[in-house]
C-alpha positions as CSV (number, residue, x, y, z in Angstrom):
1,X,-77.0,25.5,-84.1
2,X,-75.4,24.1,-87.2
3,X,-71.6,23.5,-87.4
4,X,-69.5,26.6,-88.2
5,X,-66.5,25.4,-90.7
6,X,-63.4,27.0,-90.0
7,X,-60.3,26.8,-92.7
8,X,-57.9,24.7,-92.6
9,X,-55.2,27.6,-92.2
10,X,-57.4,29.3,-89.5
11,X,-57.9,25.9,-87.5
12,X,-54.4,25.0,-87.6
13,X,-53.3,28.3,-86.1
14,X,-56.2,27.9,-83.5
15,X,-54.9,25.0,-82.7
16,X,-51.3,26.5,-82.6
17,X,-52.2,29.4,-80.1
18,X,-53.8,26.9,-78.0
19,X,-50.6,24.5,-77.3
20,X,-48.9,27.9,-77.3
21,X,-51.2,29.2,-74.2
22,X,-51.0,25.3,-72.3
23,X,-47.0,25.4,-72.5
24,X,-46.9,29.3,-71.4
25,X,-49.3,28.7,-68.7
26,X,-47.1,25.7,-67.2
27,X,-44.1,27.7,-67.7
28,X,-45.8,30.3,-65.3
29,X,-47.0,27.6,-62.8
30,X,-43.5,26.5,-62.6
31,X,-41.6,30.7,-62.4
32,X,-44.2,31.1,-59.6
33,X,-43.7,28.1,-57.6
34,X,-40.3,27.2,-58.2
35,X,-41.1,23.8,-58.9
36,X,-40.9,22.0,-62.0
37,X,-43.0,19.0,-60.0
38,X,-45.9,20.5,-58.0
39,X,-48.2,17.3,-57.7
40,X,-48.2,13.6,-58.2
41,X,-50.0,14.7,-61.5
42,X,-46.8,16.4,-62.8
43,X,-44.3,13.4,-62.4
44,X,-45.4,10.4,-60.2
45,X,-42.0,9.3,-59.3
46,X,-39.8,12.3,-58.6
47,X,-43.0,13.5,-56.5
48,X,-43.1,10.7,-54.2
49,X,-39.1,10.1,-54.2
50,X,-39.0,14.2,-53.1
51,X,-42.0,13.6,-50.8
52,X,-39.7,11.0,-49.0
53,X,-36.7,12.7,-48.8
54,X,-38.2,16.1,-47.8
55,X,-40.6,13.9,-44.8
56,X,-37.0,12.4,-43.6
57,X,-34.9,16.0,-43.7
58,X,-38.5,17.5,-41.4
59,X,-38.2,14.3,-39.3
60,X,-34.5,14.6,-38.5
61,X,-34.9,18.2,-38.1
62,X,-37.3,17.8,-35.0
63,X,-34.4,15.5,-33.7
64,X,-31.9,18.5,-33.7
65,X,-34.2,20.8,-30.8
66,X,-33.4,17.5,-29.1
67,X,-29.7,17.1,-29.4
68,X,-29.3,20.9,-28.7
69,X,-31.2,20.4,-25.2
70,X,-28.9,17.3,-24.5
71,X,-25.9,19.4,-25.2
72,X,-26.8,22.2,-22.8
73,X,-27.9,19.3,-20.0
74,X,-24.2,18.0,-20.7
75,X,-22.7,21.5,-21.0
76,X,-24.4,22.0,-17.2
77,X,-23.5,19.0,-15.7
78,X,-20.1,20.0,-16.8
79,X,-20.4,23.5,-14.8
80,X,-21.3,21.6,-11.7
81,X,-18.2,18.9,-11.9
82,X,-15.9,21.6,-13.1
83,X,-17.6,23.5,-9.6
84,X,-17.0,20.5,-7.6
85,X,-13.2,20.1,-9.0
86,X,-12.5,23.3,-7.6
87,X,-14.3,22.9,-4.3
88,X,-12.8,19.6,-3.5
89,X,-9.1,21.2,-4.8
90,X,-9.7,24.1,-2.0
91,X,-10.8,21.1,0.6
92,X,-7.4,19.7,-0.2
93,X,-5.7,23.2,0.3
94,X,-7.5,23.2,3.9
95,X,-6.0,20.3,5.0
96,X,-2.5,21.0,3.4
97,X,-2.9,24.1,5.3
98,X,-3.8,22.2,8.5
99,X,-0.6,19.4,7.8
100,X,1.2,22.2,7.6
101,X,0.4,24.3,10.6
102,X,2.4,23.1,13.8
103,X,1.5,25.7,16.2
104,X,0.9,23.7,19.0
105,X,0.7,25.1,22.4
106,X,3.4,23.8,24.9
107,X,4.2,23.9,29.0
108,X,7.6,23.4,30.6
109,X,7.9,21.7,34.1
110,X,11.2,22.0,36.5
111,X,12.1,18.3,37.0
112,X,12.1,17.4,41.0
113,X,15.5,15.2,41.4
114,X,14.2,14.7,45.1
115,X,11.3,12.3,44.2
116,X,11.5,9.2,45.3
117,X,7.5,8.4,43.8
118,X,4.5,9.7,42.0
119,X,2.9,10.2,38.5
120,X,2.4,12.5,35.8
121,X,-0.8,12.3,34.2
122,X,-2.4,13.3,30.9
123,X,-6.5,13.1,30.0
124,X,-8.4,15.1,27.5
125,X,-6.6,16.2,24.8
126,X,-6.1,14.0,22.0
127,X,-5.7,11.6,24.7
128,X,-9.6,11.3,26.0
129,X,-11.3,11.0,28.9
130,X,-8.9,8.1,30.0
131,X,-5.8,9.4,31.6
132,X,-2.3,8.0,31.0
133,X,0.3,8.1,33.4
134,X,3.9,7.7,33.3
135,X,6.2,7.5,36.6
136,X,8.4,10.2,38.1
137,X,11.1,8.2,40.0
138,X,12.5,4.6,38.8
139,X,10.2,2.8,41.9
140,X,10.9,-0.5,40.4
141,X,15.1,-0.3,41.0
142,X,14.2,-2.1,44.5
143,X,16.2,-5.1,46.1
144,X,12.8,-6.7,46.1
145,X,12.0,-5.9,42.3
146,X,15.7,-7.7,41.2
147,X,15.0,-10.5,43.3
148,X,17.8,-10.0,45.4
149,X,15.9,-8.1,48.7
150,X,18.3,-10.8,51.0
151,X,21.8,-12.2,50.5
152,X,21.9,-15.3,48.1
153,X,24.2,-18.2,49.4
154,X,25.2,-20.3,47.0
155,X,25.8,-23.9,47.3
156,X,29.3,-25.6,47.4
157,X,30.0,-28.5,45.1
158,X,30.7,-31.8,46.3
159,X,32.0,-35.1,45.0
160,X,35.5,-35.6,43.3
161,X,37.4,-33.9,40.9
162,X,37.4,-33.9,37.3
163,X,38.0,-36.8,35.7
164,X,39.4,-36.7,31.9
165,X,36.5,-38.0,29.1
166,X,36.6,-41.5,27.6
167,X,39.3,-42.2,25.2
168,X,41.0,-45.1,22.7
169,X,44.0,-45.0,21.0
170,X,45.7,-46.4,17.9
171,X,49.4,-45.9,16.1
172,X,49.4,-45.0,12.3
173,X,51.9,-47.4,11.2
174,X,52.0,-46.0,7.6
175,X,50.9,-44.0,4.9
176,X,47.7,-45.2,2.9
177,X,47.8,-45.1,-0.7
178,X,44.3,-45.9,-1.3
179,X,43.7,-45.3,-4.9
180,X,40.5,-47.4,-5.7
181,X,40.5,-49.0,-2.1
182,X,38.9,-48.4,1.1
183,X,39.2,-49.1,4.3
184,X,36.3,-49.1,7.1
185,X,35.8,-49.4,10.9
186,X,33.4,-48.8,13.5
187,X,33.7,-45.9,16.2
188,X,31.4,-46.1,19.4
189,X,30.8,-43.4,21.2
190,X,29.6,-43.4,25.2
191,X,27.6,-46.3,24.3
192,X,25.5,-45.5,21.3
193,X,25.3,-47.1,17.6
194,X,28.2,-47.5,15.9
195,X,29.4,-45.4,13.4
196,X,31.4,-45.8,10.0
197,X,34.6,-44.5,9.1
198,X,35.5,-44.7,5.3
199,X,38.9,-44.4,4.7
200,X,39.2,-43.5,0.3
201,X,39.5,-41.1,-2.3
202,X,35.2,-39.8,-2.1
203,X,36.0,-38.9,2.1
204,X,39.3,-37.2,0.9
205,X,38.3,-34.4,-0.8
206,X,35.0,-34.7,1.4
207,X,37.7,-33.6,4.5
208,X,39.1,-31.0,2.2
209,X,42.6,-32.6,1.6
210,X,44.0,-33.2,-2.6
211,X,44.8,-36.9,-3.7
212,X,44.3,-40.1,-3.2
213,X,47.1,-41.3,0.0
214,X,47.1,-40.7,3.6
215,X,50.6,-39.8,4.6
216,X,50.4,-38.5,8.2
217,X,48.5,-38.4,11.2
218,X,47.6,-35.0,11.4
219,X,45.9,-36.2,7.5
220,X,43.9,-39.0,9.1
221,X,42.7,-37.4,12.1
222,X,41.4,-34.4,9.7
223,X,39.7,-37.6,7.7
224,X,38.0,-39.3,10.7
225,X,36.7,-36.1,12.3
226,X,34.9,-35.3,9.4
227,X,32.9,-38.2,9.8
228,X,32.7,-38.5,13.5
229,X,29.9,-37.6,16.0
230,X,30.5,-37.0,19.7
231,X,34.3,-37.7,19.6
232,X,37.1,-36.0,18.3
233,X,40.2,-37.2,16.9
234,X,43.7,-35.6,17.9
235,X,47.0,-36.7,17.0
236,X,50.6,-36.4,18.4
237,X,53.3,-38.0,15.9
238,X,51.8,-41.1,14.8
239,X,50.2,-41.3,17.9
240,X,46.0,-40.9,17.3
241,X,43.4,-40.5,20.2
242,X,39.5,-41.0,19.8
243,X,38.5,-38.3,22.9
244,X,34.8,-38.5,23.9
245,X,32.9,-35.3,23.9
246,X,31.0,-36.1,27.0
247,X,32.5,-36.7,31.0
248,X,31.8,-39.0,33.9
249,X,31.5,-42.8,34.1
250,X,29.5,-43.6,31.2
251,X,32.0,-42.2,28.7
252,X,33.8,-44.6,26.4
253,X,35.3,-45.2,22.8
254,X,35.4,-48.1,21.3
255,X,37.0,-49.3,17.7
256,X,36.5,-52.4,15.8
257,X,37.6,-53.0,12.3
258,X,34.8,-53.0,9.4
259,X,35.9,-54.4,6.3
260,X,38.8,-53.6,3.8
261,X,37.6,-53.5,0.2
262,X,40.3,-53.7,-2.3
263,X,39.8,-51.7,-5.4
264,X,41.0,-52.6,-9.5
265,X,43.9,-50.8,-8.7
266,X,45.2,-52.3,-5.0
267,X,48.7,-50.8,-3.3
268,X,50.6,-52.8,-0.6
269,X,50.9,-50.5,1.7
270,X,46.5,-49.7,2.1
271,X,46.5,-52.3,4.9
272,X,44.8,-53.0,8.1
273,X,48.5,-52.8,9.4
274,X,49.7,-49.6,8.2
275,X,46.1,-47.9,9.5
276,X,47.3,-49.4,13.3
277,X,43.8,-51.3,13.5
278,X,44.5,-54.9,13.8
279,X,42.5,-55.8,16.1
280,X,39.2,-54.1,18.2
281,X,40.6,-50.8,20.6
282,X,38.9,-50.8,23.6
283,X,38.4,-47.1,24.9
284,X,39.2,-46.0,28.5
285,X,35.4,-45.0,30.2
286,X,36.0,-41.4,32.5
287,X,35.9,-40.7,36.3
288,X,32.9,-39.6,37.9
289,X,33.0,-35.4,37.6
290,X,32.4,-33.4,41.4
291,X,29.2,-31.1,41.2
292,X,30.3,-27.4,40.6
293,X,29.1,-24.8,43.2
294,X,25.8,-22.6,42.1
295,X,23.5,-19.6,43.5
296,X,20.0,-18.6,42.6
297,X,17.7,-15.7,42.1
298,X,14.4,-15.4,41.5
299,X,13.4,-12.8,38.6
300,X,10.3,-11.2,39.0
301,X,8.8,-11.5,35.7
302,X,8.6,-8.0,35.1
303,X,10.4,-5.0,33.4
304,X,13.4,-2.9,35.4
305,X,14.3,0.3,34.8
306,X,17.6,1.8,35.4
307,X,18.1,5.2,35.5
308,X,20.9,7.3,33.8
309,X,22.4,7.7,37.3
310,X,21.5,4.5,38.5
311,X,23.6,1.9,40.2
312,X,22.8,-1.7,41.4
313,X,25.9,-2.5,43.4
314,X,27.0,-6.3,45.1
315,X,29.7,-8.4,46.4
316,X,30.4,-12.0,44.9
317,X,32.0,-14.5,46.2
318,X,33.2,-17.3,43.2
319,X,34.9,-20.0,44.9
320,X,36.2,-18.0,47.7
321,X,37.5,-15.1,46.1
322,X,35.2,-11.9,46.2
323,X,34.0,-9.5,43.7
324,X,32.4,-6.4,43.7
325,X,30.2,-5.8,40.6
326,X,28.7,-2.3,40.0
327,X,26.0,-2.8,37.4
328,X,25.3,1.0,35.5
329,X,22.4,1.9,32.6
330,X,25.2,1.6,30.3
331,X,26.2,-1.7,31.1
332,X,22.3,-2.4,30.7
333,X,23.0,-1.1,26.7
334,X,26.2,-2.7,26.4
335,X,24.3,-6.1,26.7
336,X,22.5,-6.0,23.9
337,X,19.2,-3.7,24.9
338,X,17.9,-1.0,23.0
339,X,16.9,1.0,25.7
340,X,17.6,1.1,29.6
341,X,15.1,-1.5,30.7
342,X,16.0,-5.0,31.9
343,X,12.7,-6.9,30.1
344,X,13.5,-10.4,31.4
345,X,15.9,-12.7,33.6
346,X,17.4,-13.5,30.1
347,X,18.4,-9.8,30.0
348,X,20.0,-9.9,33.2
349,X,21.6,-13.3,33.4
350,X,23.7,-11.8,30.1
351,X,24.5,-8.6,32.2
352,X,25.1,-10.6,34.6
353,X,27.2,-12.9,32.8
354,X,29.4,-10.1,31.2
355,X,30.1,-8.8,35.1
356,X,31.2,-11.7,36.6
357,X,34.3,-14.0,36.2
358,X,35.0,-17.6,36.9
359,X,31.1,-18.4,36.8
360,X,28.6,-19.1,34.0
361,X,25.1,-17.4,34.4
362,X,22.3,-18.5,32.6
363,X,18.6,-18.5,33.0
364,X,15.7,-20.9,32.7
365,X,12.1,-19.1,33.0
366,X,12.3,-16.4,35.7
367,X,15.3,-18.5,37.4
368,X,18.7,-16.8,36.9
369,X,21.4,-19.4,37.7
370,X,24.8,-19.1,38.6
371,X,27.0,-22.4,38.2
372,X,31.4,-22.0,39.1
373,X,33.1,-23.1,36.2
374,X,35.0,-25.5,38.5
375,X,33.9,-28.7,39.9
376,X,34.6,-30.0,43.8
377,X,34.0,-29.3,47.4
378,X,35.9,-26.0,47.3
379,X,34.1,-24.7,44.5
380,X,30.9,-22.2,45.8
381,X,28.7,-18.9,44.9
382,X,27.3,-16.6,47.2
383,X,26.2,-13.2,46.4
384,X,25.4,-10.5,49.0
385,X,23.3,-7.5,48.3
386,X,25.1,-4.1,48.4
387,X,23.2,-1.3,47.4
388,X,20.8,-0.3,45.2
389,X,20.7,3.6,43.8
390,X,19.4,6.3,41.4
391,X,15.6,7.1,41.9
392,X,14.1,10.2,40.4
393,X,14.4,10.4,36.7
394,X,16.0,12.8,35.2
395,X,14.2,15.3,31.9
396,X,15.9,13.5,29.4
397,X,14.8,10.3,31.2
398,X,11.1,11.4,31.2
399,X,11.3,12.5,27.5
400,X,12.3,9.0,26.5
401,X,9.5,7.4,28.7
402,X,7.0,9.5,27.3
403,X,8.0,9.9,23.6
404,X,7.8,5.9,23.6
405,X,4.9,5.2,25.4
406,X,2.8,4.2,22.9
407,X,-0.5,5.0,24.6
408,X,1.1,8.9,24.2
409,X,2.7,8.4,20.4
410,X,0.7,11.1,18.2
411,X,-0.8,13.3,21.4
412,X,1.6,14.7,23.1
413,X,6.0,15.5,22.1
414,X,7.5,15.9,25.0
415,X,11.5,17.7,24.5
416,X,14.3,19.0,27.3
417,X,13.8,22.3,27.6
418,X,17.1,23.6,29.2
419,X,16.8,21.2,31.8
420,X,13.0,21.1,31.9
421,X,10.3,18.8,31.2
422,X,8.4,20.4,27.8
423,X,5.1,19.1,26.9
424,X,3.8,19.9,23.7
425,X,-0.5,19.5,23.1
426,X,-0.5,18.0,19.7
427,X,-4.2,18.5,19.6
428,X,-6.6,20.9,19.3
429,X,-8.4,20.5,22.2
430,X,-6.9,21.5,25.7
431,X,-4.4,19.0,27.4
432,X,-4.7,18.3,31.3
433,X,-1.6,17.7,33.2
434,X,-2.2,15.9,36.3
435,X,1.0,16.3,39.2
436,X,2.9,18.9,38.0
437,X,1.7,22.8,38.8
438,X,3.3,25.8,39.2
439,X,5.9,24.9,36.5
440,X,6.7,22.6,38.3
441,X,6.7,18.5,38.4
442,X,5.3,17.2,42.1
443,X,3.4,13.8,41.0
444,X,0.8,14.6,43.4
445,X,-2.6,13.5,42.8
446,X,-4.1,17.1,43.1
447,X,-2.0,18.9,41.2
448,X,-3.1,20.2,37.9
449,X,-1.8,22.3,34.7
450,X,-3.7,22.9,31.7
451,X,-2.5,23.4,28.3
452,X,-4.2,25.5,25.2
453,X,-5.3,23.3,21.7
454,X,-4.4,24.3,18.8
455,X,-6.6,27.1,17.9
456,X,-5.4,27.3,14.0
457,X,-6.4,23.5,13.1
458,X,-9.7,23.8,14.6
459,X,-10.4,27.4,12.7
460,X,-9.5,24.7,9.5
461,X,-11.8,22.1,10.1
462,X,-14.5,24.6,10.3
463,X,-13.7,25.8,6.8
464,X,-13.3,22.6,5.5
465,X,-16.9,21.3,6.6
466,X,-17.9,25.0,4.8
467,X,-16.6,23.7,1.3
468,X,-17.7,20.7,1.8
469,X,-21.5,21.8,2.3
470,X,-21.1,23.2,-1.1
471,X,-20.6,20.0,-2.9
472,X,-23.7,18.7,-2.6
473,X,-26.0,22.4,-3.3
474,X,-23.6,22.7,-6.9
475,X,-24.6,19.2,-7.6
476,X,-28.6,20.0,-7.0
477,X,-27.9,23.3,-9.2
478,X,-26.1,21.8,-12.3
479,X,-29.8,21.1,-13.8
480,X,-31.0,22.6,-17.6
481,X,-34.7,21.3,-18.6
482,X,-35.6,19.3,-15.3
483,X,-33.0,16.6,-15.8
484,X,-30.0,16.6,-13.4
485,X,-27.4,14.5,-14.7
486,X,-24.9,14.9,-11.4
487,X,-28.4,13.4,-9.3
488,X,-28.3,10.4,-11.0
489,X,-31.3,11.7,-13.8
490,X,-31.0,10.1,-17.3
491,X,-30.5,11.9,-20.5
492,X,-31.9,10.0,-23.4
493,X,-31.1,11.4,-26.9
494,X,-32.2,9.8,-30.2
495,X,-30.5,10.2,-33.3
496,X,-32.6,9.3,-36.3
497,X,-36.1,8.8,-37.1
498,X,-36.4,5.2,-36.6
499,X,-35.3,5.2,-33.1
500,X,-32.7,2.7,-33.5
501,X,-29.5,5.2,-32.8
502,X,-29.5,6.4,-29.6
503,X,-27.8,7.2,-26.5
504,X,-28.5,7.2,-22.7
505,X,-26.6,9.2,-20.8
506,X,-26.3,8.4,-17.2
507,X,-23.2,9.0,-14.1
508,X,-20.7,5.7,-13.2
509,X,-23.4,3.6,-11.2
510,X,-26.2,5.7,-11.7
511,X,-25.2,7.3,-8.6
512,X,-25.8,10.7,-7.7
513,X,-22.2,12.8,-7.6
514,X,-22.7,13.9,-4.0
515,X,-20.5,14.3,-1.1
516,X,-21.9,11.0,0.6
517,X,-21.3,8.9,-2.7
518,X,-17.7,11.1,-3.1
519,X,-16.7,9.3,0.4
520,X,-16.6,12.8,1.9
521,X,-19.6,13.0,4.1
522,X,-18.2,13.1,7.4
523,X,-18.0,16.3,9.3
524,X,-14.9,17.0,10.7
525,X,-14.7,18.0,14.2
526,X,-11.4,20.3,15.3
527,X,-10.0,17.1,16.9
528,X,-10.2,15.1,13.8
529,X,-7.1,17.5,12.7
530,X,-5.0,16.4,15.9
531,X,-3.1,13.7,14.1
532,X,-1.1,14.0,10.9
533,X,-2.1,10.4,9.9
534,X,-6.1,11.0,10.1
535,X,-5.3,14.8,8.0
536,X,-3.4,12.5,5.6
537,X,-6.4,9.6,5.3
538,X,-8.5,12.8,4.6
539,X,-6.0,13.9,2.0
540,X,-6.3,10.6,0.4
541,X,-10.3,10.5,0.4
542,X,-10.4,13.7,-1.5
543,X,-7.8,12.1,-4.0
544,X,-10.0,10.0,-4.7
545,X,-13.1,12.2,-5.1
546,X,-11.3,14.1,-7.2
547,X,-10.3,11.2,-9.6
548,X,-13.7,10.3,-8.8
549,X,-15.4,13.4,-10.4
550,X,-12.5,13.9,-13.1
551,X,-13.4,10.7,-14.6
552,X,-17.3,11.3,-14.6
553,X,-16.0,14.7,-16.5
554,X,-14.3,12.7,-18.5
555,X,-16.7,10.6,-19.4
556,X,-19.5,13.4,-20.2
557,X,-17.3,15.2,-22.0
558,X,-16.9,12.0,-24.2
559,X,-20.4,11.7,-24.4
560,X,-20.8,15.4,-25.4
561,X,-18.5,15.0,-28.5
562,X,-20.6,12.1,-29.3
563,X,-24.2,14.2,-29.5
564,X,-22.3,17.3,-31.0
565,X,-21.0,15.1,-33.8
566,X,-24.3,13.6,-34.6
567,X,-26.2,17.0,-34.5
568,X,-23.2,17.9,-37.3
569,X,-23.6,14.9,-38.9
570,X,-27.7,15.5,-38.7
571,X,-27.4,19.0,-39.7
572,X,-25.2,17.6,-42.8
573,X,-28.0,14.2,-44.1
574,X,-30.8,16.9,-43.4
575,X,-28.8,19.2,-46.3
576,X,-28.2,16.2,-48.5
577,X,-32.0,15.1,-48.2
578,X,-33.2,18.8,-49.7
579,X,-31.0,19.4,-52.0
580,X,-31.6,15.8,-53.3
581,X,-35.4,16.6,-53.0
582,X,-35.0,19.3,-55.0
583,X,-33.0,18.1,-57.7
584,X,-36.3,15.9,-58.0
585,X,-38.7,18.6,-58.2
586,X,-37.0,22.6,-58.1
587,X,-37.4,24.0,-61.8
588,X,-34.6,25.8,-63.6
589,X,-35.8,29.2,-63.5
590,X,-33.0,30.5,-65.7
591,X,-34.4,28.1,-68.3
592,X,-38.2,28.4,-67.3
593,X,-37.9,32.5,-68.0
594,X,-36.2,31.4,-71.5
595,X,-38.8,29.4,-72.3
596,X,-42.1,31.6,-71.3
597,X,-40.0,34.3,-73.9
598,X,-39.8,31.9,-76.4
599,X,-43.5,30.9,-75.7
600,X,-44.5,34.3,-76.1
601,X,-42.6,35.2,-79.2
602,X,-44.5,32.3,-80.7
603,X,-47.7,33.4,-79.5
604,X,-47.2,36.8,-81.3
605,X,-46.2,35.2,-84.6
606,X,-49.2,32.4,-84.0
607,X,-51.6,35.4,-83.9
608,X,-49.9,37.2,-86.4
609,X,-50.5,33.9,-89.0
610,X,-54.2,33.7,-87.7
611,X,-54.8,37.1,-89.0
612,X,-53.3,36.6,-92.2
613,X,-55.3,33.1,-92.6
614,X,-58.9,34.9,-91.8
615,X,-58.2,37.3,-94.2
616,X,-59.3,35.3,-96.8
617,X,-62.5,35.2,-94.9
618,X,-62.9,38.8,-94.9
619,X,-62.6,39.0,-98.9
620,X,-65.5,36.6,-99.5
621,X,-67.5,39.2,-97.2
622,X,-66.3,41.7,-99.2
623,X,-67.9,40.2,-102.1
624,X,-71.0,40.1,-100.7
625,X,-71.3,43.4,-99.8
């Protein structure tokens, strides 16, 4: 078929229509997807910079259904710790209750003032299966027990007697202006090494006195017994005398002249001469001293009691002249004891001691001895055994034995009740009283009295161990999508597409948040609630659970923020990646519907202007025609 020609005019508006058609048809394309970029064809780079952007926002997205289960897994491990707070908080409110609650049972004995022995026993109890026993009467207030069961003769002295100590003697001639100088001599005392005496201004104000001069006796003699050992210096008028410390044969003074130093400033009168030392003073040795008179006793190495009404009565004879000495249970406190017990022979040598006169009493182990304080054949001690009274103790008597036995501290209170022996059960477990029935006390072996527990601690230990169960079933509850966070279980939670922000979730330790790992395992028996002190270490082992599962709170709820800020944060980059995708590739539709107007308005004219340019066409037909 040959080639048709077309006109210029006609091809030209062909040609026209035709761009017209391509623009309106991508116009559509772009009103009916939305998208001014729908292929790599359309615009290479905005394509595959959307493509990126809009792969990152998807990938991030799936991260969020991953954040949201982490949240609830936190949000019910919270439940269960917030369950647990309150559980151990009503734990603590048991044993409050239980500290509280002093409604122990009591019995009241009639005290026996005729007993003369037995015991009063407790077992069970808070006590145990071991009974402890305290005595009735004072059966150690015995002759026997104070070492005194026979009359003690004591031993006369013998010898000569007493004979004054050794002594020497000097006269001060006159004062001693010493000013630079000093002045030195040796003292010997009963034999042993010589010692120095510095005579200057340093030993002056060492002895307390102002200046430099020593103008009387009384001055010098305060000098030299501040340096002396063993002897002391006395004066009377000018007159001085060295006076050994010690007596008997072998006591002496002795002094001998030193040196004389003369200082920058020397005075006439600090001389050998004016100090009345010329030459060595030989001391005057004693007499032999007579042996004083001295009695015995024997302690028996063990504790005494004295009752309230108890009286330990004897005669002593202290160089001939008698004494009669009444030793009472105040006289025992008077001397220094805290209680009415006589622990040692030190004890009673210084009762002893505060009785007697005109002998010193002393005490050397378990010996107790009794030495006149005068020497000679007519000095002597004898001491003869009178009587010994008080047995049975009395209720305010037993309520000090028992309240400070410490075998009994914490089990049993006992109190006077009106004259009456009370025994309080401080357990919750019944108390048996052995030697007392009938409300009454009779230390015999067979006699028994039992006394109720406390019925309202044990109801409380019960309801503690109930609260306590629950710990552990709210902490294998407190699970949301198979993990467990309060059993230990870890929660893993990534945060962008790369894996390389993260978090892992996990309790302190890795441990699960149980009632063993809480230290609060142990079930608590009625008679665990006896004692204040083990209520109180239970009190302290829930104050620390409760720190213990505050802090793991805490610390998830820390951890909670953290994944609720990133799934804002996520939520947030996941926004800012579309909209930047689709400021890449989103058409304008406001513009797009301008333009497919505009396109069609020129397609009408185009078609218009075709018609007109094939008219000329049609004339040429015409023609032929």
């Amino acid at each position: 078929m040959a080639d048709i020609s077309l006109s210029k005019a006609v091809r030209s508006n062909l040609l026209s229509l035709k761009g017209t058609a391509d623009m309106m048809a991508t116009t559509q394309n772009r009103l009916s997807t939305g998208n001014k970029v729908n292929s790599a064809l359309d615009n290479p780079s905005s394509w595959f910079t959307a493509k990126g952007l809009t792969n990152r926002a998807s990938d991030l997205g799936s991260l969020l259904d991953s954040m949201a289960n982490g949240v609830k897994t936190l949000e019910a491990a919270d439940n269960g710790l917030s369950s647990m707070t309150k559980t151990l908080e009503s734990m603590q409110s048991t044993l409050r209750q239980a500290r509280q609650d002093k409604s122990f049972q009591t019995a009241s004995f009639s005290v026996n003032d005729s007993l003369t022995t037995g015991e009063l026993s407790f077992s069970k109890g808070s006590v145990g299966n071991v009974a402890r026993s305290v005595k009735l009467a004072n059966e150690d207030l015995t002759a026997a027990a104070l070492g005194m069961n026979a009359a003690v003769t004591g031993t006369d002295g013998t010898g000569e007697a007493a004979a004054s100590s050794g002594t020497a003697a000097f006269t001060m001639a006159g004062p001693l202006h010493l000013v630079d100088d000093t002045i030195s001599f040796d003292v010997t005392v009963d034999g042993g090494a010589a010692q120095t005496i510095d005579l200057n201004a340093a030993e002056i104000t060492a002895a307390g006195l102002t200046g430099t001069s020593i103008t009387t006796a009384e001055d010098l003699a305060t000098v030299i017994n501040n340096q002396l050992t063993g002897a002391t210096v006395s004066f009377a008028g000018n007159a001085l005398t060295v006076t050994s410390e010690s007596t008997g044969s072998t006591s002496d003074v002795d002094i001998a002249i030193a040196t004389q130093a003369d200082g920058a400033n020397t005075t006439a009168d600090a001389t050998l001469a004016n100090l009345g030392l010329t030459a060595a003073v030989n001391g005057t040795a004693g007499d032999d001293l007579g042996t004083a008179g001295f009695a015995s006793l024997t302690w028996p190495n063990e504790a005494i009691s004295v009752n309230q009404d108890a009286k330990i009565s004897f005669t002593a004879t202290i160089d001939g002249e008698e004494q009669e000495i009444e030793i009472t249970q105040d006289d025992v406190m008077k001397a220094g004891n805290n209680d009415s017990t006589i622990d040692s022979a030190a004890e009673f040598a210084a009762i002893l001691g505060s009785k007697l006169e005109g002998v010193t009493v002393s005490a050397s182990g378990n010996n107790i001895n009794l030495v006149s304080d005068t020497f000679g054949t007519d000095s002597g001690v004898d001491l003869t055994l009178a009587t010994v009274e008080g047995i049975a103790y009395t209720a305010d008597e037993l309520v000090q034995t028992i309240n400070s036995d410490e075998n009994l501290t914490g089990m049993i209170r006992a109190s006077n009740d009106n004259g009456k022996l009370r025994i309080e059960n401080q357990s919750t477990q019944a108390l048996e009283v052995t030697g007392a029935s009938a409300g009454k006390l009779t230390g015999a072996a067979i006699a028994e009295s039992d006394i109720a527990g406390n019925s309202v601690r044990a109801g409380l230990a019960d309801q503690f161990n109930e609260l306590r169960d629950q710990l552990d079933k709210i902490a294998d509850d407190a699970s949301f999508n198979g993990i467990n966070l309060l059993r230990g279980d870890k929660l893993s939670i990534t945060f962008n597409e790369t894996g390389t922000s993260s978090i892992d979730i996990q309790t302190e330790n890795n441990e699960t948040i149980n009632s063993s790992n809480l230290g609060v395992a142990t079930t608590l028996e009625a008679k665990d609630l006896d004692s204040d002190t083990n209520i109180d270490a239970e009190l302290a082992k829930l104050k620390s659970a409760l720190n213990e599962v505050r802090s793991q709170a805490s610390s998830f709820g820390s951890n909670l923020s953290i994944v609720e800020n990133r799934q804002d944060f996520t939520n947030a980059m996941i926004n800012t990646l579309e909209d930047g995708a689709g400021n890449l590739t989103l058409a304008d539709m406001n513009t797009e519907a301008a333009n497919l107007l505009a396109l069609q308005t020129r397609q009408s004219l185009s078609q218009n202007s075709l018609s007109l340019a094939s008219q000329a066409d049609q004339s040429i037909l015409q023609l032929i025609r």
